[in-house]
C-alpha positions as CSV (number, residue, x, y, z in Angstrom):
1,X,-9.7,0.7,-8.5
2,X,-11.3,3.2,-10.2
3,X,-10.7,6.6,-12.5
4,X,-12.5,9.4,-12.0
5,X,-12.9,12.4,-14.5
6,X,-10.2,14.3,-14.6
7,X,-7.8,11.6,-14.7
8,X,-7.7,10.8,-10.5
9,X,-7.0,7.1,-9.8
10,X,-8.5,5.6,-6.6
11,X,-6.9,2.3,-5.9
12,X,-8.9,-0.6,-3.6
13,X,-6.5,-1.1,-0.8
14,X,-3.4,-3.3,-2.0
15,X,-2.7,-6.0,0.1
16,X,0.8,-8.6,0.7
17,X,-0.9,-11.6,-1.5
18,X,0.8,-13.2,-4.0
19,X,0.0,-14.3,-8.0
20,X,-1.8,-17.0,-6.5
21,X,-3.9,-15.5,-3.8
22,X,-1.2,-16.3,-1.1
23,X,-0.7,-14.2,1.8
24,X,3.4,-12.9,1.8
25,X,5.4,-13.0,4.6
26,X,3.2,-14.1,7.7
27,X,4.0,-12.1,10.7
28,X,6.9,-10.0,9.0
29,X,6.0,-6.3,8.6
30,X,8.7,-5.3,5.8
31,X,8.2,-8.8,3.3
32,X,4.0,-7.9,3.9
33,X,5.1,-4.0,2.9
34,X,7.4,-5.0,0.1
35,X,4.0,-7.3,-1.4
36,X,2.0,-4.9,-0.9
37,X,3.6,-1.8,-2.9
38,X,4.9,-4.3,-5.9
39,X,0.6,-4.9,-6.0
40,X,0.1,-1.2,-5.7
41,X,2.3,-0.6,-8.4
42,X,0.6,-3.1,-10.4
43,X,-2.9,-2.1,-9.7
44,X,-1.5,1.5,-10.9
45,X,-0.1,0.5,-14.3
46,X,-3.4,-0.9,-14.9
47,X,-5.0,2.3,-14.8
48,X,-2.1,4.0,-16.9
49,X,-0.4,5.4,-13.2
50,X,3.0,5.6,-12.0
51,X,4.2,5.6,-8.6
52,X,5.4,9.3,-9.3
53,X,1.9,10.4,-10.3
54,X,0.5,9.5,-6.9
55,X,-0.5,12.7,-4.3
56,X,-1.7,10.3,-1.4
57,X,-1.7,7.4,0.2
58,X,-3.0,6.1,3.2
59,X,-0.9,3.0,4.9
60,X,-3.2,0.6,7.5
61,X,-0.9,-1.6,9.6
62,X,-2.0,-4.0,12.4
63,X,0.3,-3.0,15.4
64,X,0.1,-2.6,19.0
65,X,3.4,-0.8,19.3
66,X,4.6,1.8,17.6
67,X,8.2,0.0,16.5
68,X,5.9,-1.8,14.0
69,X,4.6,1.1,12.2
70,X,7.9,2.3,12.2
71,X,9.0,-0.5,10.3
72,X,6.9,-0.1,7.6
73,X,7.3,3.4,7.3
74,X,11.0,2.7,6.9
75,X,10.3,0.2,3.6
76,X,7.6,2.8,2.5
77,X,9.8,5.8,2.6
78,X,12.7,3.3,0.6
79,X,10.3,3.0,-2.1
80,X,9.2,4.8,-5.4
81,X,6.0,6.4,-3.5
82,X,8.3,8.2,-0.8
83,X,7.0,11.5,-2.6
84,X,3.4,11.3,-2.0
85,X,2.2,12.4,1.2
86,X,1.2,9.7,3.3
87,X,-1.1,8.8,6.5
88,X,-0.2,5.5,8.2
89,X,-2.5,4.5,10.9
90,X,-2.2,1.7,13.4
91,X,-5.4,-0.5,13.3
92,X,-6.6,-3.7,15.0
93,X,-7.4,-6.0,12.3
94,X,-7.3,-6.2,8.7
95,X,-9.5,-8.6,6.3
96,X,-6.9,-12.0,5.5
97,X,-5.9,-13.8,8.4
98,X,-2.3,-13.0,9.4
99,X,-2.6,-9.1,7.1
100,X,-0.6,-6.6,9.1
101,X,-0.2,-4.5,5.8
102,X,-3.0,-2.6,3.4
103,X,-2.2,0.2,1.7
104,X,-4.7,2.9,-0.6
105,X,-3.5,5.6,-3.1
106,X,-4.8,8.5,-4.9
107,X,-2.8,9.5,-8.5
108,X,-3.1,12.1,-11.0
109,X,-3.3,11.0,-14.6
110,X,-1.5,13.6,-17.0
């Protein structure tokens, strides 16, 4: 994560891993989302962000089908970060073993 001058936050993509380093909810796209936007909201509040402050976001989901972006879209748009403008983009692999979720924002301090 970093801040840039003029108060933009640039998060590190979050990813579905626990306190411990644990990856959450192995082969189940909405637990993974769920992890994944509770560690985005964390990673936020470390830079003095809210959910509310944040103008984009880019969601990176490991599907073949398009059902299973649709499913995270669907937790996504149920959360606090439904505001922000969004890209989601199927990809083919992710960095931990078993990821389907990452997710990236982009706030506005102020």
């Amino acid at each position: 994560m970093a801040v840039a001058p003029g108060g933009l936050v640039f998060t590190a993509g979050a990813v579905p891993l626990d306190a411990e380093g644990t990856l959450v909810g192995r082969e189940d796209f909405e637990a993974q989302t769920r992890q994944t936007l509770a560690n985005l909201r964390d990673a936020l509040a470390r830079a003095g962000a809210t959910p509310e402050q944040v103008v984009k976001t880019t969601v990176y989901v490991v599907a073949d089908r398009g059902e299973d972006l649709a499913r995270v879209w669907e937790v996504v748009r149920a959360s606090e970060f439904a505001g922000a403008p969004s890209t989601l983009l199927g990809v083919r692999l992710l960095g931990y073993t078993g990821q389907l979720v990452e997710i990236e924002a982009v706030a506005v301090l102020g």
